[in-house]
C-alpha positions as CSV (number, residue, x, y, z in Angstrom):
1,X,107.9,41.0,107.2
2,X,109.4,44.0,105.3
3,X,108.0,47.5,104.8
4,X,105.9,48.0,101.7
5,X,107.5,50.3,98.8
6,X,106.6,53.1,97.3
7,X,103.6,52.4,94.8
8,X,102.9,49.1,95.7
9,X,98.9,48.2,96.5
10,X,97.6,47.0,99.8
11,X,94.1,46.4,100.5
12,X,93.1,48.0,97.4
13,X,95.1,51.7,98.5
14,X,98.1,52.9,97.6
15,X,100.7,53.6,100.5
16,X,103.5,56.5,100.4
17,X,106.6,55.9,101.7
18,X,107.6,58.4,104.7
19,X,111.2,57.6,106.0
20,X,113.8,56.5,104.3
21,X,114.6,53.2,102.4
22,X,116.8,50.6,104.4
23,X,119.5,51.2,100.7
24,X,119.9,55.0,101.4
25,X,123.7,55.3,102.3
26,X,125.4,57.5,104.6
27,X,126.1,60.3,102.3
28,X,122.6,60.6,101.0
29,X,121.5,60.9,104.3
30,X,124.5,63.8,104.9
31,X,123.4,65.6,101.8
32,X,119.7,65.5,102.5
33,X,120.5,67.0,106.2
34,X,122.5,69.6,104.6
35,X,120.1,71.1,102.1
36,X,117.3,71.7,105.1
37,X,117.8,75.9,105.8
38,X,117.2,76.7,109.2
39,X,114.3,79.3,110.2
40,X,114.6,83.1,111.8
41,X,112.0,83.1,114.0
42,X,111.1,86.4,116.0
43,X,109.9,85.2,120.1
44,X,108.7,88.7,120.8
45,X,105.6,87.6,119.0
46,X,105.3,84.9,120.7
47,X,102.2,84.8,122.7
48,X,102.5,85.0,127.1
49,X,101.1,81.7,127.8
50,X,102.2,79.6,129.4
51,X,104.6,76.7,128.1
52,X,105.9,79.7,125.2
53,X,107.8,81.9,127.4
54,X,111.5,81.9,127.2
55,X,113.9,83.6,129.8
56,X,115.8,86.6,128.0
57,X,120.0,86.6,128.9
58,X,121.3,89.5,130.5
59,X,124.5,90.9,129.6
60,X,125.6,92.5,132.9
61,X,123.8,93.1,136.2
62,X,124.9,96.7,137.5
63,X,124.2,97.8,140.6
64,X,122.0,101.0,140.5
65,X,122.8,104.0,142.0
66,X,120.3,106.4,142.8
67,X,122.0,109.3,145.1
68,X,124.7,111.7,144.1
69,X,126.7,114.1,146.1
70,X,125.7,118.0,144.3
71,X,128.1,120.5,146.4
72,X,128.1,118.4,149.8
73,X,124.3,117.9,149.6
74,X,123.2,114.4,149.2
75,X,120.6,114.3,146.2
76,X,118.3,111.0,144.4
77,X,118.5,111.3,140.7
78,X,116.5,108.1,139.7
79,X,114.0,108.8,137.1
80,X,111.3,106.5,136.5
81,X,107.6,106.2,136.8
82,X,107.0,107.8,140.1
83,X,110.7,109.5,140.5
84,X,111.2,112.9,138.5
85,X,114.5,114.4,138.3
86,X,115.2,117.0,141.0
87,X,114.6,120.7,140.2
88,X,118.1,122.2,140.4
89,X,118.0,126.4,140.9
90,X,121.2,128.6,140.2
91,X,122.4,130.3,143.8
92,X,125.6,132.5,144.5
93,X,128.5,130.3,145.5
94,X,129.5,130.6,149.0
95,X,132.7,132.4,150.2
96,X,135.8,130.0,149.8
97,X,136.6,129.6,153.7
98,X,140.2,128.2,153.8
99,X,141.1,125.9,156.8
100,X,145.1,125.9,157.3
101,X,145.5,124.7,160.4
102,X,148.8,124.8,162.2
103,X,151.1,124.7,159.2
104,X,150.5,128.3,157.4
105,X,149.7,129.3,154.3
106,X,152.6,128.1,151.6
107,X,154.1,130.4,149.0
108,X,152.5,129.0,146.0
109,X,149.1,129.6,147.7
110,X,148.7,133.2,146.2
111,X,149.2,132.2,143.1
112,X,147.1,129.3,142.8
113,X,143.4,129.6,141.4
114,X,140.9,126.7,141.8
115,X,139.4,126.3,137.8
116,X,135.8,126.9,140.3
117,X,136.5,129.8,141.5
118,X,136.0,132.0,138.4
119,X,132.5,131.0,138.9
120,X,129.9,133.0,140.7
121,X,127.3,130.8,140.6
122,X,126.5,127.1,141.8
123,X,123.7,124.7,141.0
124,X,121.9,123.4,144.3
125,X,118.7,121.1,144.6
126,X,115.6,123.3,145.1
127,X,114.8,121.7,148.1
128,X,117.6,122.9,149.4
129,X,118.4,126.3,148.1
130,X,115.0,127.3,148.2
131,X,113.5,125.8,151.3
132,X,110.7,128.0,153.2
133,X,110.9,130.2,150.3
134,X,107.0,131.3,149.8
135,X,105.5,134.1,147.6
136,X,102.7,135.7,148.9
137,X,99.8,137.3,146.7
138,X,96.5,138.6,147.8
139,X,93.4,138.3,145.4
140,X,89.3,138.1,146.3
141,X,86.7,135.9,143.4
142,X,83.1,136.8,143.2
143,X,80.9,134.5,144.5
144,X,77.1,134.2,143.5
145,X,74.2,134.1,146.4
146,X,70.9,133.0,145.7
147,X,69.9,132.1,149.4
148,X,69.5,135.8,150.0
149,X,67.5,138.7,149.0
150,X,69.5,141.5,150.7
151,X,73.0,140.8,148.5
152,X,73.3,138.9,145.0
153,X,76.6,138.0,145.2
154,X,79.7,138.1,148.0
155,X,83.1,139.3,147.8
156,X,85.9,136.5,149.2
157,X,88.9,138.1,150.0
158,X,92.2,135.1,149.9
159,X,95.6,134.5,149.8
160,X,97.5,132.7,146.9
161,X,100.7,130.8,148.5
162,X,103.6,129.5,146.2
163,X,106.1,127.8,147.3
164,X,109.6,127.5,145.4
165,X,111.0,125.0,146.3
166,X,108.6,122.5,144.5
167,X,106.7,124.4,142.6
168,X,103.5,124.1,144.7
169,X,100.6,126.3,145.3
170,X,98.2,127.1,148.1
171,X,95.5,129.4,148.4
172,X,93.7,130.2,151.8
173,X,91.0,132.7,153.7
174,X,90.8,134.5,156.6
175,X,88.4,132.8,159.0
176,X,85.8,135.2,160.4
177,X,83.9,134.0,163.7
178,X,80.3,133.3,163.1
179,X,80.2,133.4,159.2
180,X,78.8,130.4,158.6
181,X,80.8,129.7,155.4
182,X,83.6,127.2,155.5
183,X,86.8,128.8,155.8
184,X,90.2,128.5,156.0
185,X,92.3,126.0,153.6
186,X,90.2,126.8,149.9
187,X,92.5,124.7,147.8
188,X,95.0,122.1,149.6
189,X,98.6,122.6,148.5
190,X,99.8,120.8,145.4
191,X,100.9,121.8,141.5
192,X,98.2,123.7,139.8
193,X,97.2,123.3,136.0
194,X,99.0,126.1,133.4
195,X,96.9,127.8,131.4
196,X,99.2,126.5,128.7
197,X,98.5,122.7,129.3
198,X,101.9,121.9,131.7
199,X,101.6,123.1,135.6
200,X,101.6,126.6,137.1
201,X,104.9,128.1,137.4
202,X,105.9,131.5,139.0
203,X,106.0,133.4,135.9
204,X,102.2,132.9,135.6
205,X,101.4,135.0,138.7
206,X,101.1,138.6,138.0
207,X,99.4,141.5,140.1
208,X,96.2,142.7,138.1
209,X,95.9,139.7,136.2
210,X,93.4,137.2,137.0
211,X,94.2,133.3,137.8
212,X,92.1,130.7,136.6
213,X,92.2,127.8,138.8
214,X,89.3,125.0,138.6
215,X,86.9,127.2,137.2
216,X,86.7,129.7,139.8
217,X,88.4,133.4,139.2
218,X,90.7,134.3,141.3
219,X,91.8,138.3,140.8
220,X,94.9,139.0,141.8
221,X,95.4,142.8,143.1
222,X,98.8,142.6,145.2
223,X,101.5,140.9,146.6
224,X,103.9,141.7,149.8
225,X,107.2,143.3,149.9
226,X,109.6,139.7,149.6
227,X,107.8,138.8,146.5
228,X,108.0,142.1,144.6
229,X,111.8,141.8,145.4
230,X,111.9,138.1,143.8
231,X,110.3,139.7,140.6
232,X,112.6,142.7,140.6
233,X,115.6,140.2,141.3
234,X,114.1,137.5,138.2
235,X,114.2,141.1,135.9
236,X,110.5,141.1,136.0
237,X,108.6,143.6,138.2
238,X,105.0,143.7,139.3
239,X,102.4,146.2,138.9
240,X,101.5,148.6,141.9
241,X,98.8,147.6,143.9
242,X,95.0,147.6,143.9
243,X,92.8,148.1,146.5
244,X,90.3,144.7,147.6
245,X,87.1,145.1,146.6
246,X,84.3,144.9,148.7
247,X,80.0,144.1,148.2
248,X,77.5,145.7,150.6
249,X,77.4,143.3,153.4
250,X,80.9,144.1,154.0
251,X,80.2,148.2,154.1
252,X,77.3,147.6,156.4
253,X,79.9,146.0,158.9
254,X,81.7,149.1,158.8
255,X,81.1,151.1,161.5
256,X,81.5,155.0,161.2
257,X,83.9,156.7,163.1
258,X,82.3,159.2,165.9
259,X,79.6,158.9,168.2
260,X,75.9,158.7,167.2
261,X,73.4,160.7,168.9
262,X,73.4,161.5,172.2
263,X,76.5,160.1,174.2
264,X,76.1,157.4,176.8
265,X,77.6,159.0,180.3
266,X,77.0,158.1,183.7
267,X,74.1,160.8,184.8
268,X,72.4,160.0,181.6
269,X,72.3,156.7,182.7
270,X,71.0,157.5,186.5
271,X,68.6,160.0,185.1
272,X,66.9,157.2,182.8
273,X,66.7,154.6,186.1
274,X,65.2,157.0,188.1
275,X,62.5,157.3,185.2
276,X,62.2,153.4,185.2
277,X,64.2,152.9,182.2
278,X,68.0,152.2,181.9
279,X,69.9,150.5,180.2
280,X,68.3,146.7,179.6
281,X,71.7,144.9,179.4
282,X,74.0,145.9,182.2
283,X,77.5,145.6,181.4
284,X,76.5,143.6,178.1
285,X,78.5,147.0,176.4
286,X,82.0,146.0,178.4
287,X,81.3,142.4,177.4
288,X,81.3,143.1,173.5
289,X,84.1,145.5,173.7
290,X,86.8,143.5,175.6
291,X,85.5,139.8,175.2
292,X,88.6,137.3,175.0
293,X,90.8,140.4,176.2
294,X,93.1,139.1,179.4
295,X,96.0,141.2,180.8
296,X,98.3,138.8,182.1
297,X,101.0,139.2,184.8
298,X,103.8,136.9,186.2
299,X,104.7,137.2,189.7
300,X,106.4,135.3,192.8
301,X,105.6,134.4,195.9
302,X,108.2,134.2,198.3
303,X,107.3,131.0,200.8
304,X,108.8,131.8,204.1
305,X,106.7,129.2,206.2
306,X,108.5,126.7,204.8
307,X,111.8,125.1,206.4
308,X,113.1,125.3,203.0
309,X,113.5,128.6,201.6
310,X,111.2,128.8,198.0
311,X,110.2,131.0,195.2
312,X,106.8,129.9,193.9
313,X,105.9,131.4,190.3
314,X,102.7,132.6,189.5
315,X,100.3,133.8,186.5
316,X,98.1,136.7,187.2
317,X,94.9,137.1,185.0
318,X,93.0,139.9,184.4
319,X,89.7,139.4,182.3
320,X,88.8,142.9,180.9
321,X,85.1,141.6,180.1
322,X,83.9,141.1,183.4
323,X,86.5,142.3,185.7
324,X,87.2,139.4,187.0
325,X,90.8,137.8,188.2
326,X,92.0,134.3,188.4
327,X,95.6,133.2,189.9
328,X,97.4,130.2,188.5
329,X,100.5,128.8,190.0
330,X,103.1,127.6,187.3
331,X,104.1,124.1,189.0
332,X,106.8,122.4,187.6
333,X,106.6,118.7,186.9
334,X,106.0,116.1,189.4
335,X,106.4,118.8,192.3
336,X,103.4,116.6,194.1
337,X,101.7,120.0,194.6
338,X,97.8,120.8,195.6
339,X,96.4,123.2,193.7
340,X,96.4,126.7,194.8
């Protein structure tokens, strides 16, 4: 048996010849090897399935470092998705406070300059330099209300918070007893939208100006005595300030100074008994002026009954509303004491 050449007929076909003849030599075979190119081929296009994937070669593996020591203060300067790079402020550099210990100063210390000492400033993380730093604005927004035919709108007096040291803001409102609108924390602390497209920055806060902040107006009219020195100190001042508006269910809660018709006094009041009237709610007057008003007093009681010789504290209470008293005794912990 021997394989059929090129060209020759079999079963009425012609067959092609796909290896080599058995009288190729060496060389031929050498030269035919040589002339095939080899192919650039690109494997980032090469589609993540699996059975194509190839494992990339690294170079070097470093160890990353992600803390750094900025003027004794240990700060994280990775960047990446979630990690920004710290906010870094400009603060006066610290006196130079020069331990010598028992050996004295030497004679070349007098004439020797640190190259950081010509320096009056320092860089310090925000965090740091600026912690608990907060300025303080006051504003009020107008707010409609359609429940109500006595008043068409309502005039919310609230504080705008910001807070330095990340560039966070806050605004709150004083909580009134019995309002019946929610109160308290309007807007939770966090980085407000710019008006420019980035976030809110300090700059942005001005008195008289308003503050747009997720649609609702927020009118700023003043700002306390720290924060106008920050602005005087950044080489911006702020504008004097305005007085808070106020709508008409606020001026009908004011009450006039001076008394209003005839004053209350005792033989008024023992004149109207006697004609059968008299005042409906006894002492109801005393309980509206001095509700939730306690004079409190600390005293002792030296126990002499005792074998032991002892000083007992105690808490006088004096409830202004009722006129009424109530004695605590301050025990201390696990003294196995009844109560008084």
């Amino acid at each position: 048996l021997h394989a059929p050449q090129s060209g020759d007929s079999v079963g009425g076909g012609r067959w092609r010849v796909l290896w080599p003849a058995p009288s190729i030599g060496a060389g031929r075979v050498a030269e035919s090897m040589a002339s095939v190119q080899t192919l650039q081929m690109d494997l980032n296009h090469v589609p993540n399935l699996p059975g194509f994937g190839f494992r990339r070669k690294q170079k070097h593996n470093p160890l990353p470092q992600t803390f750094q020591m900025v003027n004794g203060v240990r700060v994280e300067c990775q960047e990446g998705v979630t990690f920004e790079r710290p906010k870094f402020v400009k603060v006066p550099k610290p006196a130079d406070e020069r331990r010598h210990g028992c050996t004295g100063k030497s004679i070349a210390h007098d004439d020797y300059v640190e190259h950081d000492e010509s320096r009056e400033h320092t860089r310090l993380p925000a965090w740091d330099a600026l912690d608990r730093h907060c300025l303080r604005f006051y504003g009020h927004f107008q707010e409609a209300v359609v429940e109500s035919n006595l008043e068409n709108y309502r005039i919310r007096h609230c504080t705008i918070l910001y807070y330095l040291e990340d560039d966070t803001c806050q605004v709150v409102e004083k909580k009134i007893d019995n309002s019946g609108i929610p109160q308290g924390q309007l807007i939770r602390r966090h980085r407000f939208p710019g008006p420019d497209g980035g976030y809110l920055t300090w700059e942005h806060l001005r008195v008289g100006e308003p503050l747009n902040i997720y649609g609702r107006c927020i009118q700023v009219v003043d700002c306390d005595p720290w924060t106008r020195q920050f602005f005087e100190e950044q080489g911006c001042e702020q504008d004097a300030g305005q007085p808070l508006e106020t709508d008409s269910f606020m001026k009908s809660q004011i009450k006039e100074m001076g008394p209003h018709g005839i004053p209350r006094t005792a033989e008024r009041q023992y004149r109207e008994v006697q004609m059968g009237g008299g005042h409906v709610n006894a002492n109801m007057q005393q309980f509206l002026e001095w509700d939730r008003k306690v004079c409190r007093f600390y005293a002792i009681m030296d126990d002499l009954l005792t074998p032991a010789f002892e000083r007992r504290p105690f808490l006088i209470l004096y409830f202004l509303a009722d006129d009424t008293v109530e004695i605590r005794e301050q025990y201390p912990l696990n003294c196995g004491r009844d109560n008084f």
